[in-house]
Structures are given as structure tokens and as C-alpha cells.
N, C-alpha and C positions, 0 to 999 in steps of 0.2 A: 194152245193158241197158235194159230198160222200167221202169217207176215204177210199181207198184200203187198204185192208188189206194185212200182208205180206206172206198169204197163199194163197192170190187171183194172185198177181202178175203172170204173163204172163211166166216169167222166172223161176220161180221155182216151178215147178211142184213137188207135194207129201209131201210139205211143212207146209203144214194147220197145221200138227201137231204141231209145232215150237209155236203158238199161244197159244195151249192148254198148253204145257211143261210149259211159262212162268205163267201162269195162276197157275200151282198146283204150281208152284216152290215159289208163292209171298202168297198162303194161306197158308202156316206152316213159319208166321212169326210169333207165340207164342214164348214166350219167355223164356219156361220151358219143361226140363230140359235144363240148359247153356250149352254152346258148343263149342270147335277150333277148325278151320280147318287147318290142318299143311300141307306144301310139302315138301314131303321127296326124295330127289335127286335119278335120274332124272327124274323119270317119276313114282312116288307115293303120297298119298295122305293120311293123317289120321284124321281122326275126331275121338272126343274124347268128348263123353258127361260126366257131372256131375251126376252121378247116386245113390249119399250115399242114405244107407240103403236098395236098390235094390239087390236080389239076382240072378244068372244067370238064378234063375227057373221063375223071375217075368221078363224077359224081351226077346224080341225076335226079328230076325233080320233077314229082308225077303227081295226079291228085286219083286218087281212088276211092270211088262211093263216101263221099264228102269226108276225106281223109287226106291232107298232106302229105307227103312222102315222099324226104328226104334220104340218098341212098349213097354211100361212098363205099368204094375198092379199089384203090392203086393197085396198077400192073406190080408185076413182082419181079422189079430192075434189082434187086439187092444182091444177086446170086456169086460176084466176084467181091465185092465188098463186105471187108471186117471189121466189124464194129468194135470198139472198147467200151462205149457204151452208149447207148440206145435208149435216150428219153422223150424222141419225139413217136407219140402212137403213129404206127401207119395202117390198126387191126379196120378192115370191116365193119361197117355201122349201118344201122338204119334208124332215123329218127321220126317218129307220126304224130301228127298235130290234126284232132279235128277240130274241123272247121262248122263254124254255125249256117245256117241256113244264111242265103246272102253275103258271103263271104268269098269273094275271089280270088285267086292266084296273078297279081299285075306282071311281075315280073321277078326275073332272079339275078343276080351280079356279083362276080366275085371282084374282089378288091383286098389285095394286100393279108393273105389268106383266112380272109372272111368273107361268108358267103351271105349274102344280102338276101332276103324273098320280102317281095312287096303284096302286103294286101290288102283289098278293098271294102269294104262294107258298102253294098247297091241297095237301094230302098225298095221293098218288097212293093211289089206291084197288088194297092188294092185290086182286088177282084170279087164282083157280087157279081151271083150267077143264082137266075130265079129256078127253081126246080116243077117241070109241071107236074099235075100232079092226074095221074091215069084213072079210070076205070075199068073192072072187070064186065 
């Protein structure tokens, strides 16, 4: 017995990609840096990473083929300083959230080393579009 998959399906055509989406959406289940997702009335959304010690200049916030991505690296000042002990992370991260069809990127802000991204849900624009239809 074989598996159809849900990109194979007969009825939904252009859909394959639905398979991939869940695929990246399940590999940035790391656990660093921590994170909320808030809804903000009616139709917004904020996530909100834990970023102490991160500056605006160590971290970057890009959307890639309806993908999120969230990306931090501190310079590496620690070279004269010795630690006794070292429990705040300062490792490399990247974190990716996709995004639905109609979901924007409004804005990002840090605040008290939490890093705010604002997003939008836009109302898909009907569109009927008549097809004519040719002879040979």
C-alpha cells in the first residue's frame, strides 16, 4: 500500500509546496533563543524573542520565500575577559517562522533585551479572472 501524499492529491493542484512549508516549519524546533507568540486584536500578531545582551547591530530580520528569519551573532569582544561563570548564552542562533499567505512583516523593536516583530494579516484581494477559451 503507498501513501499519497498531500501534494500528490488529484484535487489540489500547486500544493506540493504545503509539504515542504511543514517540513522547515518542524526543523527550527531549537529551543534558543525563547520566544511568544501574542494576537493582537483583530488581525495582528507579535513574537517576541528573548535576546539579553544582543545589540540591534548583532541581529537581523529578513523574510525569505514566505519565511521569517530571525538571525543573531555578537561580535566577539570577550577576548580579555575571564569568566567565573558564564550563564548568559551569547551562541549563534537562527530562528524561522513561516508565514501564511497574507501575512506581513510590520515592524521590529527592541526593548529591554526583547526583540518585538509586529505582524499583519492583509485581506486577500478577491480576484475573478474570466478564462477565454480558444480554437484550433
Amino acid at each position: 500500500m503507498s501513501k499519497i501524499s498531500l501534494g500528490a492529491h488529484p484535487y489540489l493542484l500547486g500544493f506540493d509546496q504545503l509539504e515542504r512549508l511543514a517540513e522547515r516549519a518542524a526543523k527550527g524546533a531549537e529551543g534558543y533563543p525563547p520566544y511568544n507568540i501574542e494576537h493582537i486584536a483583530p488581525d495582528g500578531f507579535r513574537i517576541t524573542l528573548a535576546v539579553a545582551g544582543f545589540g540591534e547591530k548583532d541581529l537581523s530580520v529578513t523574510t525569505e520565500d514566505r519565511q521569517l528569519v530571525i538571525r543573531g551573532k555578537m561580535a566577539d569582544a570577550d577576548g580579555d575577559r575571564v569568566f567565573l561563570h558564564r550563564g548568559i548564552a551569547a551562541r549563534a542562533f537562527q530562528r524561522s517562522f513561516v508565514l501564511a499567505d497574507g501575512v506581513e512583516v510590520v515592524s521590529a523593536l527592541m526593548e529591554n533585551g526583547l526583540l518585538h516583530i509586529d505582524l499583519k494579516r492583509v485581506a486577500p484581494q478577491q480576484v475573478v479572472q474570466t478564462i477565454p477559451i480558444s480554437q484550433k
